[in-house]
C-alpha positions, 0 to 999 in steps of 0.5 A: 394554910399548911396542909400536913397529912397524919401517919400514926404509928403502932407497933411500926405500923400506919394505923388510925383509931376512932376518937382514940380508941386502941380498940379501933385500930385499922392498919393501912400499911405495914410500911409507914415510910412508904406513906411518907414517900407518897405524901412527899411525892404529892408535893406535900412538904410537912407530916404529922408522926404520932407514937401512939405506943409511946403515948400509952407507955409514957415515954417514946417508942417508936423513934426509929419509925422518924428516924427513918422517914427523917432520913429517907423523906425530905419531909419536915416532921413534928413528932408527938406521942409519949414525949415525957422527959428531957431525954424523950425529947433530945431521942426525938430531935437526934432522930429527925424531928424537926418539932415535938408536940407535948400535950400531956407533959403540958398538963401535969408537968407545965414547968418542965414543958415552959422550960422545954419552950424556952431552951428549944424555942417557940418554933421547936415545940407545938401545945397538944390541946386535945380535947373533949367536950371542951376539956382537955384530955390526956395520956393518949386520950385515956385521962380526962382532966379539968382544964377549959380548951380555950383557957388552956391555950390562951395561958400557954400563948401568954408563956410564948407557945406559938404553935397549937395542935387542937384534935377534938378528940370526940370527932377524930377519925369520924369523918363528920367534920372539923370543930369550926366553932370551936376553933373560931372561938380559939383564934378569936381569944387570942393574939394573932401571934398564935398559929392554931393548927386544926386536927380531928374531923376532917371528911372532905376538900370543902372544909379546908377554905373553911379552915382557912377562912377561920385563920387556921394556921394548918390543917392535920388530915388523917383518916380522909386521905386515907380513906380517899375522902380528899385525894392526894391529887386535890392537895397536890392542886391546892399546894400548887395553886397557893404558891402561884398565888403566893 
């Protein structure tokens, strides 16, 4: 189970919300690449970069936030966050992003976005399923809309989609602990073709093997790390353990 840690970026800056809420938000560095580089230090490999001015204006905003982690980190980066058009999504790849996450566009615009699938390719382009109370939400988190989570992926994975980002958005940044059901009810709906990557909730090491045991492909830690839930030393370990066993 890849293990990728979050920054999400207002206004240049490391912040976290409470499910979502902009009113909630708590700096943690004024420096989001000096984030990274910690991350990358720690032998962690992959990063979670979420423009959350650009998921609230519609269109990206902090490009230059990647563009600088992408050129200063050997990180592999998937960026998610305001990704509404074409050319959205060539600012995020000529700016280092190895994948895009769309999540709203998924919604409103599914043509384009099965479009975005099939010119990039299933590797390029993760589903945003965020969700609360098991329906999908969208624009930042601030729209509900009336589409079942497990219907709405399981659809997306017979259109070729591979990997999904499912965030319950009522336990994010919470530290309560992950949707284990809901993400078992996810796995167990489709084809193991599908790569469920866990995000919301997480508050300590001990869920992680949990994750893992359901067939979560990855796991998305924001607020544990930062708050010292889960230390970077405990993922260096884990990291380390999993690719001698591998």
């Amino acid at each position: 189970m890849r293990i990728i840690p979050a920054i999400d970026i207002i206004e240049g800056k490391c912040v976290r919300l409470s499910k979502g809420d902009y009113n909630t938000k708590k700096i943690y560095n004024e420096d989001p690449l000096e984030v990274a580089k910690e991350f990358e230090a720690s032998g962690i490999k992959y990063l979670h970069l979420v423009d959350l001015d650009g998921a609230k204006a519609k269109h990206i905003v902090n490009y230059k936030v990647l563009e600088k982690i992408a050129t200063k980190t050997n990180l592999q980066i998937d960026f998610g966050g305001g990704l509404k058009s074409n050319e959205d999504l060539k600012i995020a790849f000529e700016s280092g992003a190895q994948q895009i996450t769309g999540g709203s566009i998924a919604v409103k615009e599914p043509e384009l976005f099965i479009k975005w699938i099939h010119q990039y390719g299933s590797e390029k382009i993760i589903l945003g399923a965020d969700f609360n109370n098991g329906m999908i939400a969208t624009n930042g988190w601030l729209e509900n809309s009336d589409l079942e989570v497990v219907n709405f992926i399981s659809t997306y994975v017979s259109k070729g989609i591979q990997y999904v980002i499912c965030t319950d958005i009522s336990k994010d940044g919470m530290l309560q602990g992950p949707s284990f059901k809901k993400y078992d009810e996810i796995i167990k709906s489709n084809s193991s073709d599908l790569k469920l990557i866990a995000s919301g909730g997480i508050s300590c090491f001990e869920e992680l093997p949990k994750l893992l045991d359901l067939g979560c492909e990855g796991v998305i830690i924001g607020k544990a790390i930062y708050e010292q839930r889960i230390s970077l030393k405990q993922i260096e370990n884990l990291i380390l353990k999993n690719k001698n066993v591998n």
